[in-house]
C-alpha positions as CSV (number, residue, x, y, z in Angstrom):
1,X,0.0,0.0,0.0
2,X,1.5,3.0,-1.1
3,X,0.5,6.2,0.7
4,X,1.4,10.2,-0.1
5,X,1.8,13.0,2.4
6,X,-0.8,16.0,1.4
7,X,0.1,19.1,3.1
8,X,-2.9,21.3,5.1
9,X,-4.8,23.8,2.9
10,X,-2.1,26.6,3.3
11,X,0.1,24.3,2.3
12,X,-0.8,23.2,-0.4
13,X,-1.9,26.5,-2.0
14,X,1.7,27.7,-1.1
15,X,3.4,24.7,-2.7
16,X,1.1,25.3,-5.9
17,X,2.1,28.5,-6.4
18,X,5.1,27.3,-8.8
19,X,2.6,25.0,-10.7
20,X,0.3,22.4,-9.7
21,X,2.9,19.3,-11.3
22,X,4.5,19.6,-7.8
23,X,1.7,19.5,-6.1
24,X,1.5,15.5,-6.3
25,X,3.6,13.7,-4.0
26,X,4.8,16.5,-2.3
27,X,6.1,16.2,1.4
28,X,4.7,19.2,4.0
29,X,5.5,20.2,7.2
30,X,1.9,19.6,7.7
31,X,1.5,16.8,6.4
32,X,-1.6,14.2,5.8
33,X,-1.5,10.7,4.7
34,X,-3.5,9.8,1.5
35,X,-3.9,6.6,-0.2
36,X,-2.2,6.8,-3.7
37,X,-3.5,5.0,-7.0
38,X,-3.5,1.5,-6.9
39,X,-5.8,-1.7,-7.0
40,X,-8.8,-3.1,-5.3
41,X,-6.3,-5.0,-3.5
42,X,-4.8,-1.7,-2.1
43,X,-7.8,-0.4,-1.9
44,X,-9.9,-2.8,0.3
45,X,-6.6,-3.3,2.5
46,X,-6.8,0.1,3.5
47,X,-10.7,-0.1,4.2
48,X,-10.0,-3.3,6.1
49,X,-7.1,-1.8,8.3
50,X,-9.0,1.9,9.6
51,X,-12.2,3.0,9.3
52,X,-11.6,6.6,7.8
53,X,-9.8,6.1,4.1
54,X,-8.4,9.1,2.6
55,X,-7.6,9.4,-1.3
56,X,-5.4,11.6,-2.9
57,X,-6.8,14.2,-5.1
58,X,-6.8,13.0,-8.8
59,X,-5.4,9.4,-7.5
60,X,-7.0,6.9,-10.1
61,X,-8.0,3.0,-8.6
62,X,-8.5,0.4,-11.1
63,X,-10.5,-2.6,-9.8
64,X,-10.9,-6.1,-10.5
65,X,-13.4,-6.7,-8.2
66,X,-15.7,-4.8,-5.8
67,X,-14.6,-3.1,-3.0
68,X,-16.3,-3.5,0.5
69,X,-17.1,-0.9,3.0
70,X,-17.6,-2.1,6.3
71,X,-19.9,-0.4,9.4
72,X,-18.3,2.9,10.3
73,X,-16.6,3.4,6.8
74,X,-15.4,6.8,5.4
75,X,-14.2,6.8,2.2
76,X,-13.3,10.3,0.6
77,X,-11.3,12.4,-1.3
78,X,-8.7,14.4,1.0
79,X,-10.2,17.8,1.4
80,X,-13.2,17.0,-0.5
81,X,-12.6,18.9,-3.7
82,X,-16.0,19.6,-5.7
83,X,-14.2,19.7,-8.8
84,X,-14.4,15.8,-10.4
85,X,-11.0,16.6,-12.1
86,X,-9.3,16.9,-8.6
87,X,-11.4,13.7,-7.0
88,X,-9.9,10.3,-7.0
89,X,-11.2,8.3,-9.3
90,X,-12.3,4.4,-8.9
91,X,-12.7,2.7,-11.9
92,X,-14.2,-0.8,-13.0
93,X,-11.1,-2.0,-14.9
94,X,-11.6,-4.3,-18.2
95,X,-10.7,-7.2,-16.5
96,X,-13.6,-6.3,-13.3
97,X,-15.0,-9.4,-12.1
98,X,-18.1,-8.7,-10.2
99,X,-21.6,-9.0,-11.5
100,X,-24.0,-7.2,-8.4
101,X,-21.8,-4.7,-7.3
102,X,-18.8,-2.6,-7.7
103,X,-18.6,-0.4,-4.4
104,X,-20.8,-1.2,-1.5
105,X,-21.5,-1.6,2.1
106,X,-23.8,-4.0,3.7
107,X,-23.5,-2.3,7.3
108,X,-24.3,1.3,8.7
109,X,-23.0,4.1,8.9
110,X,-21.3,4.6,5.9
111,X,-19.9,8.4,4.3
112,X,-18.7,7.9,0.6
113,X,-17.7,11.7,-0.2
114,X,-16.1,13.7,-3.1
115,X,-15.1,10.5,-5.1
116,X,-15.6,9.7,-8.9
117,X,-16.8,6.1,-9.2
118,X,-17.0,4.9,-13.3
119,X,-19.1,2.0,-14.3
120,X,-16.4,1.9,-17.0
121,X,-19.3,-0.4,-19.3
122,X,-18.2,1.2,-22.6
123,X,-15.0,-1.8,-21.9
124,X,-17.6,-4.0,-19.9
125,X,-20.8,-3.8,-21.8
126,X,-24.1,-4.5,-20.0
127,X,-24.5,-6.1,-16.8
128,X,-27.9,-6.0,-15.9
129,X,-27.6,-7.0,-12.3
130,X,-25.0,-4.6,-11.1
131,X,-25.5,-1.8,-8.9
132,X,-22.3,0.3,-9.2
133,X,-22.8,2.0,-5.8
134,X,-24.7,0.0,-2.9
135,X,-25.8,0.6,1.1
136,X,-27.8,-1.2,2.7
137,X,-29.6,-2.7,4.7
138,X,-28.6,-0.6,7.6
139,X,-28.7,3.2,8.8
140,X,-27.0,6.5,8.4
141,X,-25.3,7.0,4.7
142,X,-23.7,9.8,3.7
143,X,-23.3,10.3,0.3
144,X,-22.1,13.9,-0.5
145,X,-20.5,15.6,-3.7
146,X,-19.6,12.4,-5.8
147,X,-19.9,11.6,-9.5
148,X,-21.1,8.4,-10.5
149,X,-20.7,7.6,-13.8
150,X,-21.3,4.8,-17.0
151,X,-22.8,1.9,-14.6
152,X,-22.8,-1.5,-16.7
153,X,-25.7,-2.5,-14.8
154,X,-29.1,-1.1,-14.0
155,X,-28.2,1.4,-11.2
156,X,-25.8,4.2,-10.2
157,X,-27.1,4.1,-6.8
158,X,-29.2,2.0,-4.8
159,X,-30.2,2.3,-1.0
160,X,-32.0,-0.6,0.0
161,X,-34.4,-1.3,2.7
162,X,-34.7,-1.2,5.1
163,X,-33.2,1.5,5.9
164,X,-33.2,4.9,8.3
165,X,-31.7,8.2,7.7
166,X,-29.4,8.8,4.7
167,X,-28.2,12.2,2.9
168,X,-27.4,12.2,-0.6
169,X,-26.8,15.6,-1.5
170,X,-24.5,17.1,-4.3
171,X,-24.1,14.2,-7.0
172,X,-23.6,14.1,-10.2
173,X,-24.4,11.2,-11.9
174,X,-22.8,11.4,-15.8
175,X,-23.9,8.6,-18.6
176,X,-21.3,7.7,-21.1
177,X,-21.8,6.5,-24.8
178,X,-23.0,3.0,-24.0
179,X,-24.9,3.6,-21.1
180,X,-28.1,3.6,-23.6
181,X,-28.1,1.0,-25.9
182,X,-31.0,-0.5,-28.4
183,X,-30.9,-4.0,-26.7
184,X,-33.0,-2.3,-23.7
185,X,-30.4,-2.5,-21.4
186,X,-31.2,0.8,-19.0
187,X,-29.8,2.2,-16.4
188,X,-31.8,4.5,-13.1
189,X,-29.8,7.4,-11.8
190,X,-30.5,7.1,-7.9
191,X,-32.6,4.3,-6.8
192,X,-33.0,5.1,-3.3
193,X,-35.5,3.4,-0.9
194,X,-34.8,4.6,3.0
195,X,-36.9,6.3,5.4
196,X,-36.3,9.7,7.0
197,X,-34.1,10.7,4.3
198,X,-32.8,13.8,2.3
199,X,-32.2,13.3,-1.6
200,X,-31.5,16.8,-2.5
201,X,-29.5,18.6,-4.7
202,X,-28.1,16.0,-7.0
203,X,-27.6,16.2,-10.9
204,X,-29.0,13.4,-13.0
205,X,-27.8,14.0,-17.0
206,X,-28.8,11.7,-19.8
207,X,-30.3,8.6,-17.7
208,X,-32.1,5.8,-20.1
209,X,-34.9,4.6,-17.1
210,X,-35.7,6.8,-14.2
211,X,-33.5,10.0,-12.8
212,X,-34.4,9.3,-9.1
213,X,-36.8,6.8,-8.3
214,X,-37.7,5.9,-4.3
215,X,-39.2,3.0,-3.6
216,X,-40.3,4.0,-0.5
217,X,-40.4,4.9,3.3
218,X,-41.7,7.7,5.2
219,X,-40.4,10.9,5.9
220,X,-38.0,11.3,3.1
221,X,-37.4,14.6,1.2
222,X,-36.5,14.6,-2.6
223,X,-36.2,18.4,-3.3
224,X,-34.0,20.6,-5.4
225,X,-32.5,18.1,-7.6
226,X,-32.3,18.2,-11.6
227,X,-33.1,15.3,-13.9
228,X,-31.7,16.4,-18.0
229,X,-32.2,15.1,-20.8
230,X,-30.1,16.1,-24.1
231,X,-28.5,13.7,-25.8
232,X,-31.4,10.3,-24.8
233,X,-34.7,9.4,-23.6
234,X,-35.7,8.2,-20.6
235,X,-38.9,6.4,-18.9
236,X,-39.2,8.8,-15.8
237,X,-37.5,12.2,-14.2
238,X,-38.4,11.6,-10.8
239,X,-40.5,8.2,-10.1
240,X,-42.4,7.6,-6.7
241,X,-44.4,4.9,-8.0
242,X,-42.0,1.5,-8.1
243,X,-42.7,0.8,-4.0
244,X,-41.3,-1.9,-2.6
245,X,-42.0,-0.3,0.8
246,X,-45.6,1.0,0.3
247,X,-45.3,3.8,3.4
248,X,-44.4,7.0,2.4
249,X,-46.0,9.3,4.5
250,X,-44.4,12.6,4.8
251,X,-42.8,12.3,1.7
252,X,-41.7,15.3,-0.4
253,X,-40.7,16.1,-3.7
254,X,-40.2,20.0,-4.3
255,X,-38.3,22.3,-6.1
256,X,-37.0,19.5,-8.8
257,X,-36.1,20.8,-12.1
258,X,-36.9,17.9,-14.5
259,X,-35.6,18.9,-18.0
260,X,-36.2,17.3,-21.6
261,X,-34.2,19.2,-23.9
262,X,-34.8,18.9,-27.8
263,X,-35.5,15.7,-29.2
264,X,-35.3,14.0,-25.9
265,X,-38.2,13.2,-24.4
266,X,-39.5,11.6,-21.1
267,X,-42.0,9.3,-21.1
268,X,-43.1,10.6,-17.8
269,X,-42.1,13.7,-16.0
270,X,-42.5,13.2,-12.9
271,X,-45.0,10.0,-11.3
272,X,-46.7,10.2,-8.2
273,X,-48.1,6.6,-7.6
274,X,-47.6,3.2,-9.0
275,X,-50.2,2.3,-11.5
276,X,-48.7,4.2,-14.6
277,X,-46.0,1.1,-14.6
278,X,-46.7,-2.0,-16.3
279,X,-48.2,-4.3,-13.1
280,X,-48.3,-1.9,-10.1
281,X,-52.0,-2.4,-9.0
282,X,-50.6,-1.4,-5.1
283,X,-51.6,2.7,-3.9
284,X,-49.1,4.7,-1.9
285,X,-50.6,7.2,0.5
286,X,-49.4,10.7,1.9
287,X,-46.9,12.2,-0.5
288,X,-46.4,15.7,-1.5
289,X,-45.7,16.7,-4.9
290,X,-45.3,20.7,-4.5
291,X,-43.4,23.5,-6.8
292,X,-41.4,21.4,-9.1
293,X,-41.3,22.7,-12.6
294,X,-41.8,19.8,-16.2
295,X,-40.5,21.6,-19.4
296,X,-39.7,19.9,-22.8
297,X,-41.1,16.6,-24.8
298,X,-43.5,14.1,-22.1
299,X,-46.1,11.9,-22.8
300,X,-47.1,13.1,-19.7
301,X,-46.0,16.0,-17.6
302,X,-46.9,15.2,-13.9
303,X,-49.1,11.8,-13.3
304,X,-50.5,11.0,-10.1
305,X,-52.5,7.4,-10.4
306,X,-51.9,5.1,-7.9
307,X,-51.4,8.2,-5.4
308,X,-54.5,8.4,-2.2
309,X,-55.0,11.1,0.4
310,X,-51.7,13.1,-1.4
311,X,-51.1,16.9,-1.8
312,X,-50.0,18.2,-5.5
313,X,-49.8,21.8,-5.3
314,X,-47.8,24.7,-7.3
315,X,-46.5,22.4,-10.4
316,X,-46.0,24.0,-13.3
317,X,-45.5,22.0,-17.0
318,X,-44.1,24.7,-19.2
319,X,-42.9,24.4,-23.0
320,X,-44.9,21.2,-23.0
321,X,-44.4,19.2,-26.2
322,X,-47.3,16.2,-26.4
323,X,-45.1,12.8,-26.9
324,X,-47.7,10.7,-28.8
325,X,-49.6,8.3,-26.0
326,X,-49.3,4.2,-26.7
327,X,-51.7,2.4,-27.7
328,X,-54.8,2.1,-25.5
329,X,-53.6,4.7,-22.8
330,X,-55.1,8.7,-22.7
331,X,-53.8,11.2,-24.9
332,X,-50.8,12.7,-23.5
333,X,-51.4,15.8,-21.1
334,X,-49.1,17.9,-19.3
335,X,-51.7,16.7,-16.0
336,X,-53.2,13.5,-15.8
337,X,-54.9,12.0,-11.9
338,X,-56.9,9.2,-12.1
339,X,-59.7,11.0,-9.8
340,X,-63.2,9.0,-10.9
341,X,-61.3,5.8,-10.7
342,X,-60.6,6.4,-7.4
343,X,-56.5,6.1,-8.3
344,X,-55.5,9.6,-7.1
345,X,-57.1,11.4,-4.0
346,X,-56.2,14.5,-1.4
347,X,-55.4,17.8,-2.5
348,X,-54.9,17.7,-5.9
349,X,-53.6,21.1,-8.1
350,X,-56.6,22.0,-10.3
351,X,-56.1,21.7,-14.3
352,X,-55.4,17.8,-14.5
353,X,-56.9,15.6,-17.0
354,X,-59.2,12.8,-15.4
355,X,-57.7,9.5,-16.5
356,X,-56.5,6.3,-15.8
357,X,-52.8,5.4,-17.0
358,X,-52.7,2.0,-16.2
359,X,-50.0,0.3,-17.5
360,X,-49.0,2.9,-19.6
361,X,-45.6,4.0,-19.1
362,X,-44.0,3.1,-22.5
363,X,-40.5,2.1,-22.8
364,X,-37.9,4.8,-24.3
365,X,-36.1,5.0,-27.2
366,X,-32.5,5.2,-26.4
């Protein structure tokens, strides 16, 4: 295991002033140990030997197979730069064994912060089963100011139940060139399902299935994040409607920006409930679906079916161009609650279109 002394902040900036080429490797009077670029073996012998691992800015780890984090695990970039060039970078390597998981934690209390993870799949292809970052079961994740990019599998992100108190806040999640393929291979942004948790301020560019979809919980907040499309399609911006935990009581999604830019399109902008997907006859209760703002090419804006005693309030769809419905479903709307089928109930915004979407959620064109 080869480590490199970082100097503090001051020293750093001092020993950059000459050009930043010296500022690898360098040796301060204030020193800090890092962990320099290496393997999954490195890496995991470091997580395996103290519980707080610290990364060298711009150190790149090429893995073989997953990494495991383990109850108590911090695993960061040293001074947490927000600039993905300066983060360490983990990366599936071509010859990366694993088909579930590439970095994960089965355990609690787990902080994954200002680190670049890539799926690497335009060398690995598909791999439908892998989640390239996993937590859970367990309790209070950090997840802070990371980029998660080009997952081979079906999943940047997943938080699985059950599961208590978790903050992912400040990722990016970036898809490369294969992520969206024409064999239906697709890929979610943040698949999160634990209570009491804050999902906010994340980036989501260019997914092929669903931005940030929750599967369930109460008490979580999903509120100024931004879902893009530019350059693909996708299913879903922002999906509370795939529940395998059907509380979710208190739950809020505000302030969220999704964004379909040109000829991209979502099939969905954002879907409060679970009967728009193909075989979710099951109704979640209590969530509120307030201020978030549609714009660009949907089938449907905002659809709430599958969605009782829930508050949609202050939405707007704007710039709304109709995606043509599939066969059998309504015409596409900006607004659609199922309200005489008894599908969508509470306090719901006025100006939807009274329908039932069963079943309706196409699949996109990559």
């Amino acid at each position: 295991m080869t480590k490199r002394s970082w100097g503090s902040s001051l020293g750093v900036a001092l020993a950059c002033l000459g050009g930043c080429a010296g500022c690898l490797g360098g040796n301060y009077s204030l020193g800090f140990n890092c962990l320099a670029s290496g393997t999954d073996v490195e890496l995991q012998a470091a997580i395996d030997a103290q519980a707080e691992v610290l990364l060298c800015p711009r150190a790149m780890f090429t893995l073989a197979a997953p990494v495991r984090l383990h109850g108590g695990s911090t695993l960061a970039t040293f001074e947490r730069p927000s600039d993905p060039a300066e983060m360490a970078t983990i990366l599936l390597g071509p010859a990366f064994v694993g088909q579930n998981i590439g970095v994960g934690g089965v355990a609690s209390n787990i902080t994954i912060a200002s680190v670049r993870v890539d799926g690497n799949r335009r060398a690995l292809g598909p791999r439908d089963t892998m989640q390239l970052v996993y937590l859970g079961p367990g309790t209070n994740y950090q997840v802070v100011g990371n980029v998660f990019t080009d997952t081979p599998g079906w999943t940047h992100l997943h938080v699985i139940e059950p599961c208590d108190t978790a903050t992912i806040t400040g990722n990016t999640i970036l898809t490369g060139s294969l992520t969206h393929d024409a064999s239906m291979h697709f890929a979610d942004g943040l698949s999160i399902s634990c209570a009491n948790s804050a999902i906010t301020d994340n980036l989501v560019n260019d997914i092929s299935c669903v931005g940030i979809v929750y599967y369930g919980g109460p008490g979580t907040i999903i509120r100024h994040n931004t879902v893009v499309e530019s350059t693909t399609s996708a299913s879903s911006g922002i999906n509370v409607g795939d529940a395998f935990v059907l509380d979710h009581t208190g739950v809020v999604i505000s302030e969220n920006i999704v964004r379909a830019v040109g000829s991209s399109y979502f099939q969905v902008g954002i879907s409060a409930g679970l009967r728009l997907w193909p075989m979710r006859i099951k109704d979640i209760r209590g969530v509120t679906v307030s201020g978030n703002v549609i714009t660009g090419t949907l089938r449907y804006g905002l659809a709430v079916d599958g969605c009782l005693n829930c508050t949609i309030t202050d939405n707007q769809v704007l710039n709304w161009q109709p995606l043509p419905a599939a066969m059998g479903c309504p015409a596409s709307a900006p607004y659609v609650a199922s309200a005489t089928a008894g599908h969508a109930s509470g306090d719901l915004q006025a100006g939807y279109v009274d329908a039932s979407l069963d079943g309706c959620l196409g699949l996109p064109v990559p």
